[in-house]
N, C-alpha and C positions, 0 to 999 in steps of 0.2 A: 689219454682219455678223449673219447670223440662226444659231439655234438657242440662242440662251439666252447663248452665252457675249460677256462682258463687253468693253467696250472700251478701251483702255488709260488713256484719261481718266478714267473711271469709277471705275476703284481709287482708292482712298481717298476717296470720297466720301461714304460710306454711314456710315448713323446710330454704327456700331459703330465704323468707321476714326476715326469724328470724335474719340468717348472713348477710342481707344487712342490719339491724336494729342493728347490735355489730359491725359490721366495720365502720359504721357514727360515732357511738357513740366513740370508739378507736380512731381513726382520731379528733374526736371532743373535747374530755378528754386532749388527749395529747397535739393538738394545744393550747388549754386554759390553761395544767399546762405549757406548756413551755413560756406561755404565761405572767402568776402570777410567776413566778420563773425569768423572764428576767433579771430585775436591779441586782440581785447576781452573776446570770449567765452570765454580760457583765463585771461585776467586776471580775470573776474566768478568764476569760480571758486576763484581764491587769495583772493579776499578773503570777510570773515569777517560777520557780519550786522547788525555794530554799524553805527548811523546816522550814526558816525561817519569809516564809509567811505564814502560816499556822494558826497563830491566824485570820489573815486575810479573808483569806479563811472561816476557819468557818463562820466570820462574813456575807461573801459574801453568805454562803447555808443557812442562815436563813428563809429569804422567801420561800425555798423550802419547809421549814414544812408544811405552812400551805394549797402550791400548793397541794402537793402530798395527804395533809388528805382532801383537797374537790374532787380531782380527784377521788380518795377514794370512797366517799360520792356518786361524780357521778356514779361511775362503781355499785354501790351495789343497786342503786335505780335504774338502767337505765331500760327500755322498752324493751320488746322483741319483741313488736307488731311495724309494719313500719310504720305504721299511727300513731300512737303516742309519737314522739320522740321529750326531751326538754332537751338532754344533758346539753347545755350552761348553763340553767337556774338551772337545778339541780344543776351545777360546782358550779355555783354563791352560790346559799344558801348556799351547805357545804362550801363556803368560808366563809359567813358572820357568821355559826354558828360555825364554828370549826377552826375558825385563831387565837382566843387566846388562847382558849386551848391547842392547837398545838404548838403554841410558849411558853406555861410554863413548856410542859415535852421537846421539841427539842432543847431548847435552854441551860440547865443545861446538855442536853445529848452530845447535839454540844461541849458544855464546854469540858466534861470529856474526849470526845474522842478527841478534840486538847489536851490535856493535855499527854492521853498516847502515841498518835503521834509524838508528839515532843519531850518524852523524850526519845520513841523507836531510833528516828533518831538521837537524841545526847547523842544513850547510852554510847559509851564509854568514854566520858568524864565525868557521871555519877561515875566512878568508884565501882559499883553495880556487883555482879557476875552473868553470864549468865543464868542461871535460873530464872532472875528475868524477864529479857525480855521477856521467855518462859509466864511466869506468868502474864505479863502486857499484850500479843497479847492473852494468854483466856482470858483475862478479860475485854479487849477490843471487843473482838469476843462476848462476852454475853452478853455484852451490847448495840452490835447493834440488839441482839436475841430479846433483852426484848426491844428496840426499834419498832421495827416489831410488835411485841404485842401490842404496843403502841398505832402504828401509826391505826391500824386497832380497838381498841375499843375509842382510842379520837374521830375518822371520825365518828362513829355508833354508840356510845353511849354516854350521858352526864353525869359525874363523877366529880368526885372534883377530884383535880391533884393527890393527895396522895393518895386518892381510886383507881385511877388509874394504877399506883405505885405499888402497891400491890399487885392488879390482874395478870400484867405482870409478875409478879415474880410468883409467884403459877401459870400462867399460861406455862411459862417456861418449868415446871417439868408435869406441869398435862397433859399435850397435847404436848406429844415429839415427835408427829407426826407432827405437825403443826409447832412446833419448829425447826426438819426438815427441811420440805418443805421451813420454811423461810431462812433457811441456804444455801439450795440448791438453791434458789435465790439470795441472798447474794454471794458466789460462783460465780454464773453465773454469775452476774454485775462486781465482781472484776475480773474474766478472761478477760471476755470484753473490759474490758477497759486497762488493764496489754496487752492483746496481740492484738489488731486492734486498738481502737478509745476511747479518753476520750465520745467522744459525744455519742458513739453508748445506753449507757445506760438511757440518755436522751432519745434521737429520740425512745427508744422501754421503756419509762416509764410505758405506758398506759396497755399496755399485760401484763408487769412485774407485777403491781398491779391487776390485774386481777386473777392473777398467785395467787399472794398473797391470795386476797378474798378466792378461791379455796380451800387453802391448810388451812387457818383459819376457814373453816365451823363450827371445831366440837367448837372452842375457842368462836365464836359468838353464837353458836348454847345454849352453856349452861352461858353464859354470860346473854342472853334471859332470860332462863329458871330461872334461881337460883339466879342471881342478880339485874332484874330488875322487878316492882311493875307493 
């Protein structure tokens, strides 16, 4: 059709449709993970800021495993095109496909990191020499790395827990760019919340995991290629 006006394919394909089609979707992501993450996250609220709550706590961030691997799930499948947007429903599926999964590697992870959290906060009654704590926050630090790794191939790919497991670990070292980027996230979430607001890294989940996506392309990208049929 000539005179300038548009074909009906065309809608929603333009530079502008694209970002009003990622900002639905981030609005939409984030309302629904904070959504599946509520009952922990009115529990983190009752409790009080002794380290002594802290197995607690854990308990209380469990459901957020499996918000943030469908949030996940939604951002990496979402629509670029404005006519065709079904965030919610994407959320939904990677819930229902990836909520147990996610609770068999978050929850031994959740375990391990209350474990080194609480003995960091009562090391000196540990009677242990300072070096070790050094040694406890890397080891803690790299296992929120391979967590990260985690959380992006349980959302995107189906593995058995321990193949999983694995991969994050070789993935660690094989894509230290990616390893990075996830740090530099990690970072950014703990300043945030150390210097303004515990909430602020909630209320900005949905960009941070996006963030995430990003910096894991080359980790998905040969995850694809070399280990799945």
């Amino acid at each position: 059709m000539s005179g300038g006006v548009p074909h009906a394919a065309d809608f929603g394909a333009g530079a502008l449709s694209r970002a009003a089609a990622l900002i639905h979707t981030l609005v939409t992501v984030e309302a629904l993970l904070l959504l599946a993450a509520a009952p922990g996250l009115a529990g983190l609220l009752l409790l009080g800021p002794d380290p002594a709550n802290l197995p607690l706590a854990a308990v209380c961030l469990l459901p957020l495993g499996p918000a943030l691997s469908a949030a996940l799930y939604a951002l990496h499948h979402r629509s670029r095109d404005l006519t065709d947007l079904h965030p919610a429903r994407t959320f939904a599926r990677g819930w229902r496909l990836n909520a147990l999964p996610a609770l068999k590697l978050f929850t031994p992870l959740s375990a391990w990191l209350t474990v080194i959290a609480f003995t960091l906060t009562h090391f000196s009654a540990t009677g242990l020499p300072g070096w070790w704590a050094v040694l406890l926050g890397a080891i803690g630090a790299g296992s929120l790395l391979w967590g990260a790794h985690a959380l992006v191939l349980t959302s995107l790919f189906t593995f058995r827990a321990r193949d999983t497991a694995r991969l994050c670990a070789y993935f660690l070292v094989r894509h230290a760019r990616a390893t990075l980027g996830a740090a530099s996230l990690l970072l950014l979430t703990a300043a945030s919340t150390a210097l303004l607001t515990e909430a602020l890294p909630a209320l900005l989940a949905a960009p941070l995991l996006l963030s995430l996506l990003h910096s894991s392309r080359p980790v998905i990208a040969e995850t694809q290629e070399d280990f799945t049929v």
